[in-house]
N, C-alpha and C positions, 0 to 999 in steps of 0.2 A: 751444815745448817739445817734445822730441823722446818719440814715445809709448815706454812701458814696454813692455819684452819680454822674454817668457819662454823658458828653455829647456827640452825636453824630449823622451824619446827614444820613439820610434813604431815598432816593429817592427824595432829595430836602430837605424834612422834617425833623428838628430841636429836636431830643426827649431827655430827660434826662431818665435814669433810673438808678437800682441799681449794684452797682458794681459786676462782676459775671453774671449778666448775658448776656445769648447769644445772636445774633443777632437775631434770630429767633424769642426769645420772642421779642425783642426788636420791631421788624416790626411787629408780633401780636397788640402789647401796640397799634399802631398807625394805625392801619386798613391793612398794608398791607399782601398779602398772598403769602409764599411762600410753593411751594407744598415739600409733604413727603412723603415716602415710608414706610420706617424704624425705623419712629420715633417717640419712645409713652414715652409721657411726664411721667419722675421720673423714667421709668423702661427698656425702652433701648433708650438711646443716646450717639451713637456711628457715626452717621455716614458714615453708610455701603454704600447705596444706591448712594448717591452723588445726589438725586434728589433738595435736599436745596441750591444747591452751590450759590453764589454771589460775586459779583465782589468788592473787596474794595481797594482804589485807594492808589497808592503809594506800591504796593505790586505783585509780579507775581503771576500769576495761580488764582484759584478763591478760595475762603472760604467755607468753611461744613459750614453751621451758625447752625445747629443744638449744633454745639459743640464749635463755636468760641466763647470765649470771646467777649464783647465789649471794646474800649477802648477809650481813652477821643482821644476829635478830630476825630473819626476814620469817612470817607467817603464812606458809601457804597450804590453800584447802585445790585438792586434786579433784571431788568426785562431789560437790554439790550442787543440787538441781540447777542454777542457771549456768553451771560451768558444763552440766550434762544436755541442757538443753541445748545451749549453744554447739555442742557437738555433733548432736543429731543433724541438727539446720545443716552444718556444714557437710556432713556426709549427705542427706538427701541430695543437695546442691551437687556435688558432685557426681551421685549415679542419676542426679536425673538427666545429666549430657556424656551418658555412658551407654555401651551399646546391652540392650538385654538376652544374650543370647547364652547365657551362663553352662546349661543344659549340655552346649556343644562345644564349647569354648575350652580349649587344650589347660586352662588352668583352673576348672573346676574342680574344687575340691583343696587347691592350693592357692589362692587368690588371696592377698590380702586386704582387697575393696570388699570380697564377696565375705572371710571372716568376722570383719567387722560389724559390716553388714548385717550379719545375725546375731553378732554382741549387741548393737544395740535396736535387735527387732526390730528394722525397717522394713516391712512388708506392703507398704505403698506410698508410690512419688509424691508430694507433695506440690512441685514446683515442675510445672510441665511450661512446654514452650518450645523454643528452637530447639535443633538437636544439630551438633556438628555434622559435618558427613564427607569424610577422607577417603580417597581413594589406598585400594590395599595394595603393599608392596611386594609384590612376591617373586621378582625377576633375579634376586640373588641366590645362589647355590646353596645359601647356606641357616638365611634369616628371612624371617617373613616379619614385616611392620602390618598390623592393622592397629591404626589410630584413632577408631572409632571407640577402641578402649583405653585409650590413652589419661590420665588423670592431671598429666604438663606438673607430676611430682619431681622430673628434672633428676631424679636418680640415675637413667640411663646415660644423662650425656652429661653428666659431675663422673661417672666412670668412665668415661670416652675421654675426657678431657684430661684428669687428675691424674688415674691408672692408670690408663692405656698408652695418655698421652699424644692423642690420633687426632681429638675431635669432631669427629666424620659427622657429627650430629648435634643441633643445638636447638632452643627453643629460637622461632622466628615468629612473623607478626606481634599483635598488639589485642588487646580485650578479648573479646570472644572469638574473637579470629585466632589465638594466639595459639601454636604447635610445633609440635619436634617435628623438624626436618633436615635435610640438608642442602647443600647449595643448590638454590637453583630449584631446587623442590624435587631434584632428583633421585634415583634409584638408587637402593645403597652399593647398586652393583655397579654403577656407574660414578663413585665418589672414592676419597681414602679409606675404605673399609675395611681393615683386615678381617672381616668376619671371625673374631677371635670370640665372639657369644657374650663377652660380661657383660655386655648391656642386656640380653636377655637375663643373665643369673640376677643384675640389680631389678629389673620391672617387677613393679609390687599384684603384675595386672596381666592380661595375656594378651597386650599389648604389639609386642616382640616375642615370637618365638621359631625354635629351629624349624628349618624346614624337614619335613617325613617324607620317609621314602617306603613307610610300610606296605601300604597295597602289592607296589611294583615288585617287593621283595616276596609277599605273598604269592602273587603270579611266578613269579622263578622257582618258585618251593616246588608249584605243582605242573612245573613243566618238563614231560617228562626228557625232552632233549638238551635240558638245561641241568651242567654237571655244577656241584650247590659246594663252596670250600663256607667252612664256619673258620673265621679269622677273631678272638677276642678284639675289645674296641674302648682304653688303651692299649695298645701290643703288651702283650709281657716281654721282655726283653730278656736273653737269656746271655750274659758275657764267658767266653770261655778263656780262660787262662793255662800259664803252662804255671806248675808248679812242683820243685822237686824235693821228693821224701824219701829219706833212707836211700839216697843214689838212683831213686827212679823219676822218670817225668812225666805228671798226670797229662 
């Protein structure tokens, strides 16, 4: 059976696709880009963030397209001034309860709060006020939480939960109180953690990141009673088999 397909227009542009899906993908199919926060294809789309929103005609307020349907006929504009404006609002709102320490912060230069950020020329807060303020996690071997950078985009624990299937970590509280934790509000050293890192590879932010051990290895480099083995890091693995040719066994 041949799948159902939809028509509908994208910024002028005419595209068909498959029924189900979103707008988001929909403007993907056809080049155009709408930015995201929160949203990682197959394992959270939810639509927290509000950074996808667009305008589709014949209807009030704007669309999540992360999570909107398409639907036959529908007419939507991705990139006009109050669909632009309303995105700025939403990003200032959220670095203005974000920590500023960009400079030193292990995901400078890879951040996708701080890319945006210069997508859409935010160079001063408009909306000042309270500021969360989390104590940092650093007792695990493995992972370090500071949630001072936190966005509660819920990427990291839709991969805890869905992926990994662990959960060790979920949003708790309620409004401005509201953060990733774990039980108890404890260490992740001290919960189901497997320190397995895909919650750092999902953090759109430097949030979660490995913990380093570079100094300590620096010190060892230059010591001179300290004998130094370089081990690759994954191993290469090397399997030796028997095999025999022409009567002989390698």
């Amino acid at each position: 059976m041949d799948e159902e397909l939809v028509g509908l227009t994208i910024d002028g542009n005419y595209v068909k696709v498959r029924k189900g899906t979103t707008i988001l993908q929909a403007a993907k199919e056809i080049g155009i880009d709408i930015p995201t926060l929160c949203f990682l294809k197959d394992i959270n789309e939810v639509g927290d963030c509000r950074m996808c929103i667009v305008e589709v005609e014949r209807r009030k307020g704007f669309a999540t397209s992360c999570i909107q349907k398409v639907e036959e006929g529908m007419i939507v504009h991705t990139h006009t001034p109050s669909v632009m404006e309303a995105r700025h609002i939403i990003l200032d709102l959220i670095i203005s309860n974000h920590a500023k320490d960009c400079l030193t912060c292990t995901r400078s230069g890879n951040c996708e709060l701080q890319a945006l950020a210069e997508k859409f020329n935010i160079s001063n807060i408009e909306f000042t006020g309270e500021v969360s303020n989390h104590k940092i996690d650093d007792k695990s071997p493995a992972i370090v939480r500071d949630f001072n950078k936190c966005i509660l985009c819920r990427r990291c624990t839709a991969t805890c939960k869905n992926v990994q299937e662990i959960g060790a970590i979920d949003c708790v509280e309620r409004g401005f109180d509201s953060c990733i934790s774990t039980t108890y509000d404890k260490s992740l050293n001290d919960v189901d953690c497997t320190f397995c890192g895909q919650c750092i590879e999902s953090c759109p932010t430097g949030a979660l990141h490995e913990k380093e051990c570079i100094n300590d290895v620096w010190v060892k480099l230059k010591d001179p009673d300290t004998y130094v083995v370089v081990q690759t890091a994954p191993a290469v693995r090397v399997a030796i088999r028997r095999r025999v040719w022409n009567g002989y066994t390698e």
